[in-house]
N, C-alpha and C positions, 0 to 999 in steps of 0.2 A: 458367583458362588460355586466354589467347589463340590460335586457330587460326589459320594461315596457310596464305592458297590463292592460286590465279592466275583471271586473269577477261579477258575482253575489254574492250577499251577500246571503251565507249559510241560507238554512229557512230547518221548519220543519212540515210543513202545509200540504197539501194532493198535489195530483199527477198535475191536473188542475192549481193549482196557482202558484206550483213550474216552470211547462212546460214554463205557459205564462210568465211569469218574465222572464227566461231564453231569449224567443222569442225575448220580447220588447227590452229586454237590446243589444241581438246581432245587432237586426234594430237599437236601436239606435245609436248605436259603427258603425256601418257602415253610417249612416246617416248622424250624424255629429262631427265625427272625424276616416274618413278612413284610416286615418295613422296609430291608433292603434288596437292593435289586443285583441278579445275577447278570455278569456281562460273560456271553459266549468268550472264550480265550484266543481265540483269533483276531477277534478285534483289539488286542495287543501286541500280542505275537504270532505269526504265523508257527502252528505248528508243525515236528515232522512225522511219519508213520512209518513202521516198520511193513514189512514184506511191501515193497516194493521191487516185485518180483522181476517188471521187464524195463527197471530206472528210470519210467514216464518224470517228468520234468514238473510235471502237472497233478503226480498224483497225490499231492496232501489236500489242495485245492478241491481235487476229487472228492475226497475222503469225507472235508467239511462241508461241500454240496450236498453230497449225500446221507449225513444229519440232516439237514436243512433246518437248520436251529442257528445261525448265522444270524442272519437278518433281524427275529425276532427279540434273540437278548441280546441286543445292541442300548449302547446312551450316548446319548449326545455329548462331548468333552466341551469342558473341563471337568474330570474324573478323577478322584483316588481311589484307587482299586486295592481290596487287599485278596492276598492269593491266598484258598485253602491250605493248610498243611497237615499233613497226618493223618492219623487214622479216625478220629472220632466219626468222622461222616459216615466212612464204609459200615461202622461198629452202629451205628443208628438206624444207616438205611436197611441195612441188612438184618436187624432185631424190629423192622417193622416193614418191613417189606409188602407181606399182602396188604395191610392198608395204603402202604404209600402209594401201590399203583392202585389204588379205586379214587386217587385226590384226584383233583382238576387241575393241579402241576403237571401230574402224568399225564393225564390225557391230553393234556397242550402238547405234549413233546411226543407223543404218541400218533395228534395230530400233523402235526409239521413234519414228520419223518416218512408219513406214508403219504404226505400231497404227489400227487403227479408218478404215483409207483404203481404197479398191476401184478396182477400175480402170473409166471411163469407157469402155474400148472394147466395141465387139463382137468377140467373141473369135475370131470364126470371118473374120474377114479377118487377114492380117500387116499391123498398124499400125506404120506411119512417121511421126512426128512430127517436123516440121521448124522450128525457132524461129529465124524470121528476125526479126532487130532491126532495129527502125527507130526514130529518132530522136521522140521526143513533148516534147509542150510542156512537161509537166513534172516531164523530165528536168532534174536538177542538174548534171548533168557530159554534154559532149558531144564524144566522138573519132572523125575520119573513119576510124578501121579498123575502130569496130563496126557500121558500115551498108556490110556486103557489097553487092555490084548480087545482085541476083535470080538472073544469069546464072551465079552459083555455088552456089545452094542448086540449080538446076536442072539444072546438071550431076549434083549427085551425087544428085540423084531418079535422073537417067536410069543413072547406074552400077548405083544399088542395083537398078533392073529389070534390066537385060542381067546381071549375077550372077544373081539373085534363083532357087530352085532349088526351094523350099518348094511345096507344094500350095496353101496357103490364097491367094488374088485380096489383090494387096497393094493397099491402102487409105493416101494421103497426107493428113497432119493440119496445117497451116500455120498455126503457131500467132503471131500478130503483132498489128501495133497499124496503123489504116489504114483506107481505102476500098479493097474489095475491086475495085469496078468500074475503079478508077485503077491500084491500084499494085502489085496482086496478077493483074491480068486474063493475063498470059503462064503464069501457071500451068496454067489449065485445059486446055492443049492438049499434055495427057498420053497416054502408054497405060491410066492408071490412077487409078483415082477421087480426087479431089481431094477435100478439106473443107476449108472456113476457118475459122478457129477465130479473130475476130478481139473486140482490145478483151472479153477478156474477165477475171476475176477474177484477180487473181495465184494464188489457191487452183486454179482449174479449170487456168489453163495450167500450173500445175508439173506438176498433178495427168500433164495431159497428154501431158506427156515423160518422167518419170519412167518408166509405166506402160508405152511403147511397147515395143513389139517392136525396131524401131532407132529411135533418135534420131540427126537432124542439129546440129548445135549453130551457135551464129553467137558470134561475137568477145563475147561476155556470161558473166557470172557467173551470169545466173540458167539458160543453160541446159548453163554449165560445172558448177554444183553438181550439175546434172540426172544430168548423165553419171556424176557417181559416184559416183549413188545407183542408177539405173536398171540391172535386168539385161538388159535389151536390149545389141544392138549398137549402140557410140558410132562414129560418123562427125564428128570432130571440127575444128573450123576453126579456124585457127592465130591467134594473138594473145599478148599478152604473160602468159598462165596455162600453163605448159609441161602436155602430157598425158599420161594413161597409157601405157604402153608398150602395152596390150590395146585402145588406142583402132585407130581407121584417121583418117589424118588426111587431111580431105579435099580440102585444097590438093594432095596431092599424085597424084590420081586422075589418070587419065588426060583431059584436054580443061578441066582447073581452070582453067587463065591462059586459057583462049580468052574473047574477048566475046563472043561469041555467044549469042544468047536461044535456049536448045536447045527443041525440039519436043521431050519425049518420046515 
């Protein structure tokens, strides 16, 4: 007897927009049609990902370990798979969003993505992780609303310190792609310690957001999937992926529209 299931339609776009497809499609399959089962898209086709930055041979491999959502939504063949298409799922998951991550969809994929991972920080500061995107050479798709000016990730540094209430000395993670001395140098003139965290692994940066205490997000899927995986506070930046209703969205802090390169 032939199985039928539903699957993602094979993409070849970067790690961020592959994850969140993956994500919505399983929320959707579970939301509204529980009788069918989702099959991970690998177990079809291998897929490929964008930025691969030093042409590892190994790294889509990488990529889908690092879901670790492989193994689980797998079926046994003989299978008829039929592949998502279009937008209804995005337009669903994202018109219900904060409930869909309170289901026990979510938290399965919540639990299998964080088996055997640890967090990067030192615990004894409040780590903030800020994923500012910047355009790299080989980016496949390039839109001027996901390269914010800097003068909005720095506003909302400087909000999270004027709230900030905690004991622990809050510690900023800037997680990007760049020369530090060019394009990152207005950072450092904080109340509060800076790190950069640049040009590094897709593994360590997600690692990096994920884990924070808050993360800031930039017009990106890779640090919109962050957000709603992370139990941190999301400080979220407005773009065409609608947010949690638990998010704070940080176009709308106070001094957002100003140009101004704030000092913290």
């Amino acid at each position: 007897m032939t199985t039928s299931a539903v699957s993602t339609e094979p993409r070849t776009d970067g790690f961020g927009a592959q994850f969140q497809n993956i994500i919505f499609d399983i929320l959707f399959t579970s939301a509204m049609t529980p009788g069918v089962q989702y099959v991970f898209p690998s177990n079809l086709e291998r897929m490929r990902f964008e930025h691969n930055y030093e042409n590892d041979p190994t790294f889509s491999n990488r990529m889908i370990r690092y879901m670790n959502l492989d193994a689980k939504f797998n079926v046994p063949k003989p299978i008829q798979v039929i592949r998502y298409k279009g937008t209804t799922n995005y337009a669903f998951c994202e018109t219900n969003l904060t409930q869909l991550l309170e289901t026990n969809a979510f938290k399965l994929i919540k639990q299998l993505f964080f088996e055997g991972k640890t967090t990067p920080y030192d615990t004894a500061f409040y780590n903030v992780a800020v994923h500012v995107r910047k355009h790299s050479a080989h980016d496949m798709r390039v839109h001027k609303r996901t390269n914010e000016p800097n003068a909005y990730y720095l506003n909302v540094m400087r909000f999270i310190i004027e709230e900030y209430t905690g004991t622990k000395p809050v510690r900023f993670h800037i997680h990007s792609q760049g020369d530090a001395n060019n394009e990152f140098i207005n950072f450092s003139a904080t109340r509060a310690e800076v790190v950069m965290h640049l040009n590094e692994s897709v593994e360590d940066a997600f690692n990096g957001l994920v884990f924070a205490d808050a993360l800031v997000t930039s017009a990106s899927s890779f640090s919109y999937v962050a957000a709603m995986l992370t139990d941190g506070v999301v400080y979220y930046k407005k773009f065409w992926h609608k947010p949690s209703m638990k998010w704070v969205v940080g176009d709308n802090l106070r001094g957002a529209n100003n140009a101004k390169q704030w000092c913290i």
